[in-house]
C-alpha positions as CSV (number, residue, x, y, z in Angstrom):
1,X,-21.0,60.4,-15.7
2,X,-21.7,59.5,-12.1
3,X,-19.8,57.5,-9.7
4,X,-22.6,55.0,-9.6
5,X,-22.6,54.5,-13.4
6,X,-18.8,54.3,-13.3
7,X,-18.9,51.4,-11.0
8,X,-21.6,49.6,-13.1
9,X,-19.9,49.9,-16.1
10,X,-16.6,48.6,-14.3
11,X,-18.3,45.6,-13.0
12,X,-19.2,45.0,-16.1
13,X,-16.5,45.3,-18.7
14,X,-14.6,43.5,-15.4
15,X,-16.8,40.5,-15.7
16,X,-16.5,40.2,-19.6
17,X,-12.7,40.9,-19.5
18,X,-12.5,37.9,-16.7
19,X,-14.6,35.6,-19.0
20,X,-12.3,36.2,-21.9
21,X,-9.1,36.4,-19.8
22,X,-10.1,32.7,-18.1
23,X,-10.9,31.1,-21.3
24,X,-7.8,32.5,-23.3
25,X,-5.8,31.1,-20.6
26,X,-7.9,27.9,-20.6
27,X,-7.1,27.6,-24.3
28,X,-3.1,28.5,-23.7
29,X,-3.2,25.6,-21.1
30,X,-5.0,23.3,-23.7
31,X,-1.9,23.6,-25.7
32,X,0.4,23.4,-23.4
33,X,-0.9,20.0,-22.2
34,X,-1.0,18.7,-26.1
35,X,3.0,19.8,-26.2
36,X,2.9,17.1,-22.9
37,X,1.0,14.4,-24.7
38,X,3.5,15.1,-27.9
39,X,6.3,14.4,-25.8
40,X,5.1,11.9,-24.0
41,X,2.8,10.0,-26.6
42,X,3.8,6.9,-28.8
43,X,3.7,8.4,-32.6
44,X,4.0,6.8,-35.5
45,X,7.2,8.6,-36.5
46,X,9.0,5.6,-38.9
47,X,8.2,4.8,-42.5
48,X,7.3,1.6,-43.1
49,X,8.1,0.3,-46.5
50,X,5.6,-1.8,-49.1
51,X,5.7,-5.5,-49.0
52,X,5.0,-5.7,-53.3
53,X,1.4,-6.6,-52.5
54,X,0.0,-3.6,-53.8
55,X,-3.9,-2.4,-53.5
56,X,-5.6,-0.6,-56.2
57,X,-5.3,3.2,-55.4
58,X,-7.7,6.1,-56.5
59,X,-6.2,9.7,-57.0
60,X,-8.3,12.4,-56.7
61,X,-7.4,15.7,-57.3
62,X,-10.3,18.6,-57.0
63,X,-9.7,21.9,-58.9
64,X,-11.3,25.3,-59.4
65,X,-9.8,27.3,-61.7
66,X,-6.5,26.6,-60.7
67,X,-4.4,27.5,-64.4
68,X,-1.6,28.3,-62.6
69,X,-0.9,24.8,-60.9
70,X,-3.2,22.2,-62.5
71,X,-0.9,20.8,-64.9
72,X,2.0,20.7,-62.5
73,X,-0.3,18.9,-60.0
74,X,-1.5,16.5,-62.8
75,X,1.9,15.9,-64.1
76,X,3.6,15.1,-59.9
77,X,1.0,12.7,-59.3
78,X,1.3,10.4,-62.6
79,X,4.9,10.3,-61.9
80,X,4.1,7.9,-58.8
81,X,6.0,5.2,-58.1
82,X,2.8,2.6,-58.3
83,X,1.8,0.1,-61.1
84,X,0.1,1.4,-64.1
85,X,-2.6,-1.2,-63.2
86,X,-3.4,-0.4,-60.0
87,X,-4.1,2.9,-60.3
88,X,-6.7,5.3,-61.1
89,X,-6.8,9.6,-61.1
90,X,-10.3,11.2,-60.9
91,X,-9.3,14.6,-61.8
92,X,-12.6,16.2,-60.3
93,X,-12.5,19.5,-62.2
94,X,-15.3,22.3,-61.6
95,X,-13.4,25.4,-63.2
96,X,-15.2,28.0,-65.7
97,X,-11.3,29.6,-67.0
98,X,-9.0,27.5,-69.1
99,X,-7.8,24.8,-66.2
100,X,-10.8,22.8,-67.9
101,X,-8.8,22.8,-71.3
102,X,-5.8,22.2,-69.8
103,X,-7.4,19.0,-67.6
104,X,-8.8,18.0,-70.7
105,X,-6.0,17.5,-72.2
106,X,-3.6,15.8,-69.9
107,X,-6.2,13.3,-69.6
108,X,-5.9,12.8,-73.3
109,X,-2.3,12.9,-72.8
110,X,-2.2,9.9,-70.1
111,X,-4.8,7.8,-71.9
112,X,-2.6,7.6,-74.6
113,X,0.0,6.0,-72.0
114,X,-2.3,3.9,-70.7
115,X,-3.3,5.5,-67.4
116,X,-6.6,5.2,-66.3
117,X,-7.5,8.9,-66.0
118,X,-10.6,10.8,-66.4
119,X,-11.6,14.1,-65.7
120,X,-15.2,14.6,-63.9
121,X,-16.6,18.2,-65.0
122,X,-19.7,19.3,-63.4
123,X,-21.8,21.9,-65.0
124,X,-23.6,23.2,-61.5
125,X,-20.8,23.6,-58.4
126,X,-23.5,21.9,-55.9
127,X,-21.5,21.7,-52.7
128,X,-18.4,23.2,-53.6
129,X,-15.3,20.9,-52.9
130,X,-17.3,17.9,-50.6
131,X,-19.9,18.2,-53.5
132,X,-17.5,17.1,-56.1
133,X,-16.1,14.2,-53.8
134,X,-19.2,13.2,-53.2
135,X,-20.1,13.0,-56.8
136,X,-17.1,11.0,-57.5
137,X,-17.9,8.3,-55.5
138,X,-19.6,6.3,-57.6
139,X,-16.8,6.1,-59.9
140,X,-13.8,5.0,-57.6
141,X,-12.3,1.5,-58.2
142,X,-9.7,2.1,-55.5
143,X,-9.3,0.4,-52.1
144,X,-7.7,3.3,-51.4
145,X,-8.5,6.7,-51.7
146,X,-5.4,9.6,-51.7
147,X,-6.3,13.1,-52.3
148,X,-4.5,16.4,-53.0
149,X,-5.2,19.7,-53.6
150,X,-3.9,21.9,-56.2
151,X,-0.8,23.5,-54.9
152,X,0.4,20.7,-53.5
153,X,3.4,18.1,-55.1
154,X,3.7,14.5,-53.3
155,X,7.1,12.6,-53.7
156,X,7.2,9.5,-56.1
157,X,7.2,7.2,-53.6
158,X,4.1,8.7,-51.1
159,X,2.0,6.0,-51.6
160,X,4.3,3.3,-50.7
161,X,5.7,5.2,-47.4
162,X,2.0,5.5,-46.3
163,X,-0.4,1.9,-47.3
164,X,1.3,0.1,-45.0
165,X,-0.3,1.9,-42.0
166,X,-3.4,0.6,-43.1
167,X,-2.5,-2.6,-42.1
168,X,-4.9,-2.5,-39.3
169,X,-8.0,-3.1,-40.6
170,X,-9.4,-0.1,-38.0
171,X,-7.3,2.4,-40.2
172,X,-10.0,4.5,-42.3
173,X,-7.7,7.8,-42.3
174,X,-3.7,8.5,-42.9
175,X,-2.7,12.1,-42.9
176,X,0.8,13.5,-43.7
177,X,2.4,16.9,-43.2
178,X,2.4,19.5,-44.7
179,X,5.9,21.3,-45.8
180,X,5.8,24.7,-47.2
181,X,7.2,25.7,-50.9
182,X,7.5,29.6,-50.3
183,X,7.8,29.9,-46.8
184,X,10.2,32.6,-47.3
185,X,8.7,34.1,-49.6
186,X,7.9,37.0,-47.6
187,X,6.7,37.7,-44.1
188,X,3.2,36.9,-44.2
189,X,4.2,33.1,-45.9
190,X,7.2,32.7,-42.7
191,X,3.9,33.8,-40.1
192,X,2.0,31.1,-41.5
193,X,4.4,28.3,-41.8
194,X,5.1,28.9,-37.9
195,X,1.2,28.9,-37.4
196,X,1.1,26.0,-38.9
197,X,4.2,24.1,-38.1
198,X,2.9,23.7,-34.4
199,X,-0.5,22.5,-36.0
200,X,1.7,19.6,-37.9
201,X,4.1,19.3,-34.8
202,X,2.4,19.4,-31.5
203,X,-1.2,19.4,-32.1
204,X,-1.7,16.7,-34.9
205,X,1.6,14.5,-33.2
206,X,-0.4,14.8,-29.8
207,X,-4.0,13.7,-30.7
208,X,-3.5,10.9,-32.9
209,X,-0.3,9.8,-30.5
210,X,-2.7,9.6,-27.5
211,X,-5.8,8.5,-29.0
212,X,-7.2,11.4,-29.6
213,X,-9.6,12.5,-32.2
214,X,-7.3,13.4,-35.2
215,X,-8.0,15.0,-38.2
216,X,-8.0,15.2,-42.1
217,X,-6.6,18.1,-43.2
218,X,-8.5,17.8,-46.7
219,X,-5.1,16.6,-48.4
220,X,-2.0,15.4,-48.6
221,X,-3.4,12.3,-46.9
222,X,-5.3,8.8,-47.9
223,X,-8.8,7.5,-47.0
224,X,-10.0,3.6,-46.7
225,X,-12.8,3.7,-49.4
226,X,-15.1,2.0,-46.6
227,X,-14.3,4.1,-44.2
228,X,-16.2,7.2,-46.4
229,X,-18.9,5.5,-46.8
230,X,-19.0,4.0,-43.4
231,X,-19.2,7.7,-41.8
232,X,-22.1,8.9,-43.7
233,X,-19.7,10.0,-46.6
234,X,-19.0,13.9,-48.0
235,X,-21.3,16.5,-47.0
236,X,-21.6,19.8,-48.1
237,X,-23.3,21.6,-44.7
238,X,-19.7,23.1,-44.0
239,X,-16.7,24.6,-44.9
240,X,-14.9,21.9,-43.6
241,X,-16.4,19.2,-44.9
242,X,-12.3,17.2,-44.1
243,X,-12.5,18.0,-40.5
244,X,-16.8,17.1,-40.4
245,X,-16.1,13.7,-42.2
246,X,-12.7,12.6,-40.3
247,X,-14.4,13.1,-36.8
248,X,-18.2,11.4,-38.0
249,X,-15.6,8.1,-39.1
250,X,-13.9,8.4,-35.4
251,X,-17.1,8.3,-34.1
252,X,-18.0,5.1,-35.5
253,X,-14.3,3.4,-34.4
254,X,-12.3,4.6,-37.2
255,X,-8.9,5.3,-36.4
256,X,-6.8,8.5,-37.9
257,X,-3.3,8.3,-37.8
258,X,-1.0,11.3,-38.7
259,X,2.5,10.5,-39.8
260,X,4.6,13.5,-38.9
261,X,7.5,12.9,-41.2
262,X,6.2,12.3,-44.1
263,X,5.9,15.4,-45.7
264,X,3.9,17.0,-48.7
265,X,5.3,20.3,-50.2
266,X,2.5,22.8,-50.8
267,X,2.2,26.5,-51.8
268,X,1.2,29.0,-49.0
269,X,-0.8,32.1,-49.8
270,X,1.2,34.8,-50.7
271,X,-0.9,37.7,-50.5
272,X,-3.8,39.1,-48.2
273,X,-6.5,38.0,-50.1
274,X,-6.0,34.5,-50.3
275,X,-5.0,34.4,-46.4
276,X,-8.1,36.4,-45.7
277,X,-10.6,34.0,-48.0
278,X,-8.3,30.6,-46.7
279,X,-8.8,31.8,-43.0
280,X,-12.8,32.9,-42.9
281,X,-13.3,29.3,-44.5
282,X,-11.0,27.5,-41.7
283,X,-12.9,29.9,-38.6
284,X,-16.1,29.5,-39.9
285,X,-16.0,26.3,-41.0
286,X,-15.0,25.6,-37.5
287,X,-17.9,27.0,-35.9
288,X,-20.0,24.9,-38.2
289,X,-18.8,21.5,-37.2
290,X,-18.8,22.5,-33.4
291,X,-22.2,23.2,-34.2
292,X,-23.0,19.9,-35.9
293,X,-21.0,17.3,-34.0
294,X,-20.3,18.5,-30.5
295,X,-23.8,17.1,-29.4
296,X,-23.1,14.0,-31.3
297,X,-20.2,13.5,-29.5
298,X,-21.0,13.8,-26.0
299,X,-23.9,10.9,-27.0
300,X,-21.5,8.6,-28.7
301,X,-19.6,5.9,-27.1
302,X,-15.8,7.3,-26.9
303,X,-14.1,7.6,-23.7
304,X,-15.0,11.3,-21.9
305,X,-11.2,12.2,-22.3
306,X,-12.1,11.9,-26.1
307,X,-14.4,13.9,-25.5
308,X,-13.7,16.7,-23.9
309,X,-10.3,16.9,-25.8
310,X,-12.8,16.9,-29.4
311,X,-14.6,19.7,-28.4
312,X,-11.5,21.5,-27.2
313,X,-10.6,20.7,-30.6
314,X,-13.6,22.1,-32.5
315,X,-14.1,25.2,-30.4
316,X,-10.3,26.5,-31.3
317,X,-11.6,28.7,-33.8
318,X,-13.8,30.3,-31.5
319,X,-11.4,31.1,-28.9
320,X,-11.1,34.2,-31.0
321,X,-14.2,36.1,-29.7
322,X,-12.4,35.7,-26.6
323,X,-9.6,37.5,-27.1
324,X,-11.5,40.2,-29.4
325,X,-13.8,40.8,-26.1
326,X,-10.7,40.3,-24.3
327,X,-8.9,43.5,-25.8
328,X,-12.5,45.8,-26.6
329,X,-13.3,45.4,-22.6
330,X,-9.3,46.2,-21.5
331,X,-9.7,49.3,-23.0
332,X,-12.5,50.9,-20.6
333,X,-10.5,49.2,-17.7
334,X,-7.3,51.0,-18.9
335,X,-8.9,54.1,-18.0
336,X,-10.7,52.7,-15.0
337,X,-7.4,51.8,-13.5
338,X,-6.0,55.2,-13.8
339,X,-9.2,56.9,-12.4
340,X,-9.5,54.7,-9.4
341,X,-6.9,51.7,-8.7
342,X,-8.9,50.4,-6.0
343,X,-11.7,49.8,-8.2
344,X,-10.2,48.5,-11.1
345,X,-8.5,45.9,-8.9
346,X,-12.0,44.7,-7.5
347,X,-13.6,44.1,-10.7
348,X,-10.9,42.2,-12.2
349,X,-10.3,40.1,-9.0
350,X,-7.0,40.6,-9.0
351,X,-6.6,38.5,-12.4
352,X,-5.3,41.3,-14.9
353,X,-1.7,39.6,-14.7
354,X,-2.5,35.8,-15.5
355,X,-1.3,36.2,-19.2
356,X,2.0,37.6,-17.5
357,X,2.1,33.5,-16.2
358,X,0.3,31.6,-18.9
359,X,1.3,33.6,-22.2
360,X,5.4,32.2,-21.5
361,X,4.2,29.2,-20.7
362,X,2.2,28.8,-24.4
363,X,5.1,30.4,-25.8
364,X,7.1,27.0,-25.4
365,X,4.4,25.5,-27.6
366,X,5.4,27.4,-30.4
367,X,9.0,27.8,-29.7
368,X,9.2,23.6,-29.5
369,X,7.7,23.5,-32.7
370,X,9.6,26.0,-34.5
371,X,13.0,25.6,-33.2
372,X,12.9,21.8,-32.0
373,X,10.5,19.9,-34.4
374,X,10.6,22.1,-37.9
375,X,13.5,23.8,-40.1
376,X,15.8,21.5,-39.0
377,X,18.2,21.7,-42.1
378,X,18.8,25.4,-40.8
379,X,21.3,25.9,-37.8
380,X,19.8,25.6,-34.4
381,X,21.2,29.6,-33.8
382,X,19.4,30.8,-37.1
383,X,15.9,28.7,-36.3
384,X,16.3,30.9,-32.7
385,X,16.6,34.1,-34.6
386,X,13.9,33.4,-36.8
387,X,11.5,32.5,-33.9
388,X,13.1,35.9,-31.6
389,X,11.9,37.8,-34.6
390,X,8.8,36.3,-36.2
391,X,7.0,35.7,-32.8
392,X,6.1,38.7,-31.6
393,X,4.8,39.6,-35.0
394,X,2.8,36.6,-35.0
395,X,1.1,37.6,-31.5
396,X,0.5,40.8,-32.5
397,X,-1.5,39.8,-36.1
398,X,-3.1,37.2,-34.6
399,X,-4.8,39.4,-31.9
400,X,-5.7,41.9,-35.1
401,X,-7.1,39.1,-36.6
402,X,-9.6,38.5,-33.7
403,X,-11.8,40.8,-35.5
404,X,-11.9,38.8,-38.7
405,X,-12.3,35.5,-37.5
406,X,-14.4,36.5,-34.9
407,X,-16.9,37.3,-37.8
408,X,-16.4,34.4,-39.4
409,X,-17.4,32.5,-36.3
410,X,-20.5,33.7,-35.6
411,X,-21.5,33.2,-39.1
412,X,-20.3,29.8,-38.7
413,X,-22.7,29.5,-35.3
414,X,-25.6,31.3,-36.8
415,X,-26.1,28.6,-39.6
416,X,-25.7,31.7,-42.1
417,X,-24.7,30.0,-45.7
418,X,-21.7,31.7,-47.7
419,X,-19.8,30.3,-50.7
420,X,-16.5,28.2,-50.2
421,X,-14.0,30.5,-51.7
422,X,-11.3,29.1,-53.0
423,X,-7.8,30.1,-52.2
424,X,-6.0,31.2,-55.3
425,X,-2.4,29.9,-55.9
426,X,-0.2,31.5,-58.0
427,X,2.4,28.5,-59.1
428,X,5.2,30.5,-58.5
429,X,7.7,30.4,-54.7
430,X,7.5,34.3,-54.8
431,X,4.7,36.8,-55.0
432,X,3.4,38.2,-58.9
433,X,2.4,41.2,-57.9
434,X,3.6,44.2,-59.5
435,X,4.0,47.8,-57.6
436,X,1.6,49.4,-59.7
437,X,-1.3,46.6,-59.3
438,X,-0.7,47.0,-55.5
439,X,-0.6,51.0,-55.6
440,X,-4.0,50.7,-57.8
441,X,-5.9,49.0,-55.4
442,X,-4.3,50.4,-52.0
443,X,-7.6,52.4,-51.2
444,X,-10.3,49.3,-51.9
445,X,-7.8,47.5,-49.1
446,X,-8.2,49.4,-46.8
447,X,-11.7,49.3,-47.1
448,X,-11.9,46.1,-45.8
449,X,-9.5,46.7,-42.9
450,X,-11.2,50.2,-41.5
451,X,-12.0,48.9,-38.1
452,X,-8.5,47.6,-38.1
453,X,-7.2,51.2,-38.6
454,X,-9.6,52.4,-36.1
455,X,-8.4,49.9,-33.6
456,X,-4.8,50.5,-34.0
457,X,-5.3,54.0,-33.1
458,X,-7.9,53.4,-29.8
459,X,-5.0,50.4,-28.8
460,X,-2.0,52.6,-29.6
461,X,-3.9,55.6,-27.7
462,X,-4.7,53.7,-24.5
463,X,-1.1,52.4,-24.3
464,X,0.1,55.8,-24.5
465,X,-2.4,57.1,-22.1
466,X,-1.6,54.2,-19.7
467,X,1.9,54.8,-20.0
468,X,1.4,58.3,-18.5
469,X,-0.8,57.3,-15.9
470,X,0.2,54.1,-14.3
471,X,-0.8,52.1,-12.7
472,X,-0.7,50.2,-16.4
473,X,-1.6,46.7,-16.3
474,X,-2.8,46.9,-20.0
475,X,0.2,48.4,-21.4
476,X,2.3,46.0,-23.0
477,X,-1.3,44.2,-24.5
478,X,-2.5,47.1,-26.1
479,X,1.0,47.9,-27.2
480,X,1.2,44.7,-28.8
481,X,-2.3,44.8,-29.9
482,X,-1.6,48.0,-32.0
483,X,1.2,46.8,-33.6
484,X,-0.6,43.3,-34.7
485,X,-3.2,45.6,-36.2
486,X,-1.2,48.4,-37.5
487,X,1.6,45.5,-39.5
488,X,-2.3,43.5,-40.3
489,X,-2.9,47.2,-42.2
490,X,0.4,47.0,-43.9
491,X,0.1,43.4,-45.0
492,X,-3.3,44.6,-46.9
493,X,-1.2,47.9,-48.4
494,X,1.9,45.4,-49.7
495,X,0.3,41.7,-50.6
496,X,-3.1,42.9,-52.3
497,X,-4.2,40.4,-55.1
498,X,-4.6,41.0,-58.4
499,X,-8.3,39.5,-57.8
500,X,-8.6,42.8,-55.1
């Protein structure tokens, strides 16, 4: 290879590796200035209690062959605290195993009590989840409309901790937290809960605190009935038909508020399989809506702090094609760097050390939410150690997973059509899988992470080879990088599903 062809490609890996370095750190800073609108920003953090003038409520609970959990869903939500009279369960059940017989019978069940339950079965799964909401429309008697999914178990007295925020007649959407059943289950469940404890912490707290758009996170929250039908109602043209639906109702002066302590238990996946499916549906999902409402946005009448802070909001999931590109053009630069110094430092610009400033400063994000805002019943020292030890980890898989969701967005961006697949819950706070399942179907795993093993070993090798031949800007990402990937690898060995 020439000299001249050396500098081209440096100029341009450098260019790509400055685009993805700038908007990483662009994203970083986006947090950092939520965990400033969190702290600063007037949340709705006490419970109000029920005056006795209760509305008429509508439960509904979609299901897809959930066995495992169905009738322990069924049976938490008709132990409510609200009057007999008032309320109604649309148990919206599309399953082809034996949840239907199960449903079907606990509907028997609660008639017999006098509950006015009913189980809606469709016979063609048009539009997945939003497709059976949508259906079930027709049939709701409810002011009111609270929805949970399957693995999820609302205290008695949920509904009575959260009416009373709709109060103000601009209300259309209450959302609660969501707690975790199994966090520590194992160490894929305790990696999620911190994920998503800043999610229920700093980001949700933030946005609706300081007027921001907020969202539905498809349960363990309540919906004005008008408010649904106000926005255009459920539809089915992505695979997050919560987060599509609770921005079209902000659009139109809906408000969202988010209630950080009240808290709904639910199960976190357990194994690979069910993080994998949950995940691709979340990333592309979110590519889909940027797709959909971004424009719509920008032409609506919100303030442009609305909506610029929206479509920061909708493009999170794409962030991760930055940091793929972000580590596949360091690696060429690693060995630029080594071969000539002077020209590795003019096609970066000098940058290559930002995340050495703005990666601490995100850190604080996620070490307010997991030490400050979540766990509290632990002692402050063990909520440290758990953060000292899980964090890294968490970096590390979440820059393997750049692959994966990376894939999933540009699916979501290319309008190309997939099923939503459901993520299976297994009813039970620790992990079914026996040792010879997991041995069985070791091999078709690793199928499905090959260009994570082949990226472990070209990260692990450039961090070696710019170890030996500093200067080594890149060592301590691609060190990190290889790890992510290589524990990613051994997450698919350990937590395979019995589904495969």
């Amino acid at each position: 290879m020439t000299s001249e062809m050396i500098q081209i490609l440096a100029y341009l890996f450098g260019a790509a590796y400055q685009l993805s370095l700038g908007m990483v750190s662009l994203y970083c800073l986006a947090q950092v200035y939520l965990l400033v609108c969190y702290l600063t920003s007037k949340r709705k953090t006490s419970l109000l209690q029920s005056n006795g003038n209760e509305p008429f409520v509508t439960i509904q609970l979609p299901l897809y062959n959930e066995k495992n959990v169905a009738e322990r869903l069924i049976r938490c939500v008709m132990e409510m605290d609200w009057p007999k009279d008032k309320l109604q369960v649309q148990i919206l059940d599309d399953s082809t195993d034996e949840t239907a017989v199960i449903t079907k019978a606990l509907q028997s069940e609660y008639r017999t009590l006098g509950y006015d339950i009913s189980c809606l079965q469709r016979t063609v799964r048009g539009g997945y989840k939003a497709g059976a909401l949508k259906s079930a429309m027709d049939g709701v008697k409810g002011e009111f409309i609270a929805i949970f999914d399957a693995d999820f178990l609302p205290e008695r007295d949920f509904l009575r901790r959260i009416l009373p925020f709709f109060h103000d007649q601009k209300v259309g959407i209450v959302q609660g937290r969501w707690a975790h059943l199994n966090q520590n289950a194992t160490f894929l469940t305790e990696l999620q809960a911190m994920q998503l404890d800043v999610h229920f912490t700093i980001e949700q707290g933030a946005r609706s605190g300081s007027g921001f758009f907020s969202q539905f996170n498809g349960t363990a929250g309540v919906w004005r009935t008008t408010c649904i039908s106000d926005a255009g109602g459920w539809e089915a043209d992505t695979l997050t038909e919560d987060l599509d639906l609770s921005f079209r109702a902000q659009m139109k002066g809906w408000q969202c508020i988010y209630l950080e302590h009240l808290t709904v238990p639910a199960e976190l996946p357990s194994d690979i399989s069910a993080l994998r499916s949950q995940q691709y549906r979340w990333m592309k999902g979110g590519a889909e809506t940027a797709r959909k409402l971004i424009p719509a946005i920008w032409k609506s009448n919100v303030s442009p702090g609305v909506r610029l802070q929206a479509t920061v909001h909708l493009l999170a999931s794409s962030v991760f094609l930055f940091v793929l590109a972000l580590g596949l053009s360091s690696l060429p630069l690693a060995w630029i760097a080594s071969y000539s110094p002077e020209l590795f430092e003019k096609v970066t610009g000098g940058w290559t050390h930002l995340t050495v400033y703005v990666m601490p400063i995100w850190l604080v994000v996620y070490a307010y939410a997991n030490i400050v805002r979540s766990n509290l019943s632990q002692p402050l020292w063990r909520r440290i150690m758990r953060f000292a030890v899980y964090m890294p980890l968490l970096l590390g898989v979440s820059m393997a997973l750049a692959l994966h969701h990376s894939g999933a967005v540009i699916e979501g961006w290319k309008r190309k059509k997939t099923a939503f697949v459901r993520t299976p819950k297994t009813g039970s706070l620790q992990s079914k899988l026996s040792d010879s399942k997991r041995i069985r179907l070791i091999f078709s795993s690793l199928r499905l992470v090959r260009w994570e093993i082949i990226l472990t070993g070209v990260y692990l090798s450039t961090a070696v080879f710019a170890l030996l031949t500093p200067p080594h800007p890149f060592l301590y990402f691609h060190l990190l990088a290889a790890v992510g990937h290589l524990v990613w690898i051994l997450f698919h060995i350990s937590y395979v599903s019995d589904e495969g």
